[in-house]
N, C-alpha and C positions, 0 to 999 in steps of 0.2 A: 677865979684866978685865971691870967691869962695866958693860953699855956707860950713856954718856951720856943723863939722861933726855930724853926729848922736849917739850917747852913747846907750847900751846896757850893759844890767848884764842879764846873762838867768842860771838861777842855776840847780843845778843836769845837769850839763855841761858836763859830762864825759861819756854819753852812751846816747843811745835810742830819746826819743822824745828831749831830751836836746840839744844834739849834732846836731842831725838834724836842729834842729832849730836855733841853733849858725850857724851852717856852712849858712843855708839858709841867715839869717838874715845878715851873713858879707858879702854872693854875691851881697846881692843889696844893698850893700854900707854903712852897720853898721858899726860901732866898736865895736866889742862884747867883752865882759869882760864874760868869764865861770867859773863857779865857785861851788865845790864839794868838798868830805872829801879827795878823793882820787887824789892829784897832780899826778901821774903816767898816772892815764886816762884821766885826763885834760890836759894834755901835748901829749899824744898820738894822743885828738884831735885835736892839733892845730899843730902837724907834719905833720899830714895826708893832711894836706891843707896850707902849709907854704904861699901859696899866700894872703890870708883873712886876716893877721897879727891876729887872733882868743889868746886875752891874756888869760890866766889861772891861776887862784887865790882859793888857797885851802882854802877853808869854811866850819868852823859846821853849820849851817843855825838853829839847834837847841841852839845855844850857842852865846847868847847874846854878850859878845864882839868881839866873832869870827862874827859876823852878819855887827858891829859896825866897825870893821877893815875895810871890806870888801869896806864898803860904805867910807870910808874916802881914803881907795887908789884910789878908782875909780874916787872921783872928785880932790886929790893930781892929779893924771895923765892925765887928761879930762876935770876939771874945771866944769862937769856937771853931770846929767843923763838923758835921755829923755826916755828909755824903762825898765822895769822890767819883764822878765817873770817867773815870781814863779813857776818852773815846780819840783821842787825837791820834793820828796815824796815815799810812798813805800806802799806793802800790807801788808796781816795779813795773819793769816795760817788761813784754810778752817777749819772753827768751828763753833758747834751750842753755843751760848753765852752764856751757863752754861759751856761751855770746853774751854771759851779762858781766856790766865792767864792775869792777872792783867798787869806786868813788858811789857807784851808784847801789850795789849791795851795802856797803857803807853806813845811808845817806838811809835805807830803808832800816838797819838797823835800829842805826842809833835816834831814831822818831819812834818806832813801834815797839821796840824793848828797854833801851835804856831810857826816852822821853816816861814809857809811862813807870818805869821800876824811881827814876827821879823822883817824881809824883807820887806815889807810892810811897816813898821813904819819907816823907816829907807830911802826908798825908796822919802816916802811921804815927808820926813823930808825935803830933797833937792829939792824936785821938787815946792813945794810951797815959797821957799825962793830962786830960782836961778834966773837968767834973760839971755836971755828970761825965764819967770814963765812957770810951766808945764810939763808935762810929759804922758805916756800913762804906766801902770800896767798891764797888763797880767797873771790870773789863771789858772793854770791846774787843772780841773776841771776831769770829769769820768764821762761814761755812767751814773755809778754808782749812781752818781748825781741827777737822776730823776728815775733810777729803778734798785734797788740792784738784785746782782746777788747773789744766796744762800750760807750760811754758809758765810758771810764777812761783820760781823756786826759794828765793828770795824775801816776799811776802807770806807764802806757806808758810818757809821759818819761823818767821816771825812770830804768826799767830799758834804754831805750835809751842812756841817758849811764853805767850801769852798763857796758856794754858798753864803752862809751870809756874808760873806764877803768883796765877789766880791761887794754886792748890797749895803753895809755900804761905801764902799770906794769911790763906783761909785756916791754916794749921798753927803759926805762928801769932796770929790775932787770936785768939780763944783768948788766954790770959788776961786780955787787956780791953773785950769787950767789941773787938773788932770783929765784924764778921766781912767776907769777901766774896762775889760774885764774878759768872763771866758771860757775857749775852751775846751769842752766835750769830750773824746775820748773817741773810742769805737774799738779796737781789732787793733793797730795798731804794725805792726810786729817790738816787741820789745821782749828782754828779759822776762819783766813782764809776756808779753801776749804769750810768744810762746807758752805755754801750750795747749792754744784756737786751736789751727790747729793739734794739736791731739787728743785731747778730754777734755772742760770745763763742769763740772757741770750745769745741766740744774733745772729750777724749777719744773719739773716732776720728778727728783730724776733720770732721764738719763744723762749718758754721752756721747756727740755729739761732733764732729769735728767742727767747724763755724769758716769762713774765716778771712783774716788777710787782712788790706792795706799795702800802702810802707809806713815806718815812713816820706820818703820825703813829702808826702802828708799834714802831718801833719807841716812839718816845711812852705811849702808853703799856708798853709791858717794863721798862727803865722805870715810872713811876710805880708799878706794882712791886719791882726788887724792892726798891728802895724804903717804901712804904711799910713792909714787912718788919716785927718786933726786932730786937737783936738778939732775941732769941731763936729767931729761924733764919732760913740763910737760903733763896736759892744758889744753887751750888755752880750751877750751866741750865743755863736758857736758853733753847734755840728756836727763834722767831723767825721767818721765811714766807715769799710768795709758795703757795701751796702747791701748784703746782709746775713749779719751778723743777729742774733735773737734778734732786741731789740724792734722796734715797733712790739706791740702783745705779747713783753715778761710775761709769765705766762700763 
């Protein structure tokens, strides 16, 4: 018999840990559904690897019908979903929080909380009502998450109510067969982070160089969540260059 394929949606699909994680997740046998504002780098990823069939589907993830689209193509096409990973999100400019504007606290919100709790709702919606019931949720989470790094009061936020989130979902999914995760990163060589490998802001007010991982790293622990029964659940994952400055940070 052959088994049932597996459905994925992994958003901010068009670069860095996204893409990573799409490509990882279709090697071992996903169907991944990518999806970002920008169809040109969603499409680029899925040329780069035409073997993974990796589909691309442009989404505001901040914009409620564009959210609602999304999800109604994926089971139009698939009939299902069984993974979500929320990785779509952004930073803030390096400021102390008397100097960050409004539009731009805003603008970080409503991408890293309200983008991914839209997804989220959306996600949840299918996976409690499909059969087989169920599903597994995935956060991208931050260092940041357990120990801000200075001036990024804004992004901190953020990925601290990421957290609340994960653990409301992770509570509220039982019932319905949902379990939910949240994967911590810490300096992994991306856009965001290439900064870090030549000098990030330290909380002594120095600027230090501190080392980067492979983003593959991070897609290869994304496919171990995911891959996991629905009967276990990593709960928080936290992947990082090793010796990077975070235990002892301050």
């Amino acid at each position: 018999m052959t088994p049932q394929p597996r459905i994925a949606v992994v958003t901010g699909g068009g670069s860095g840990i996204g893409a990573a994680s799409a490509t990882a997740l279709a090697r071992s046998g996903w169907t991944v559904v990518i999806t970002g504002r920008r169809i040109d780098a969603l499409r680029a990823v899925a040329a780069a690897h035409p073997d993974l069939g990796i589909e691309p589907v442009a989404t505001d993830v901040t914009d409620e019908r564009s959210v609602r689209e999304l999800f109604a193509t994926v089971v139009e096409r698939h009939g299902r979903l069984d993974l979500l990973f929320n990785n779509a999100g952004r930073g803030g400019s390096v400021a102390d929080p008397d100097e960050v504007d409004l539009a731009e606290w805003r603008a970080v919100v409503d991408l890293n909380i309200t983008g991914t709790f839209l997804c989220t709702r959306e996600a949840f919606r299918i996976m409690r009502n499909q059969s087989p019931r169920g599903g597994r949720i995935i956060n991208n989470g931050s260092i940041a998450a357990h120990a801000p790094r200075p001036k990024s009061v804004a992004y901190t936020t953020t990925k601290h109510a990421i957290t609340g989130l994960t653990r409301s979902t992770q509570l509220d999914g039982r019932p319905y067969d949902i379990a939910c995760g949240q994967i911590d990163i810490g300096n992994a060589a991306t856009d965001m982070a290439a900064g870090s490998a030549t000098g990030a802001l330290q909380p002594d007010g120095t600027i230090r160089p501190e080392p980067l991982m492979s983003v593959a790293s991070v897609g290869e622990a994304v496919v171990y969540m995911a891959g996991l029964p629905l009967s276990a659940n990593v709960a928080t994952m936290t992947v990082m260059a090793t010796a990077m400055p975070y235990v002892g940070r301050g």
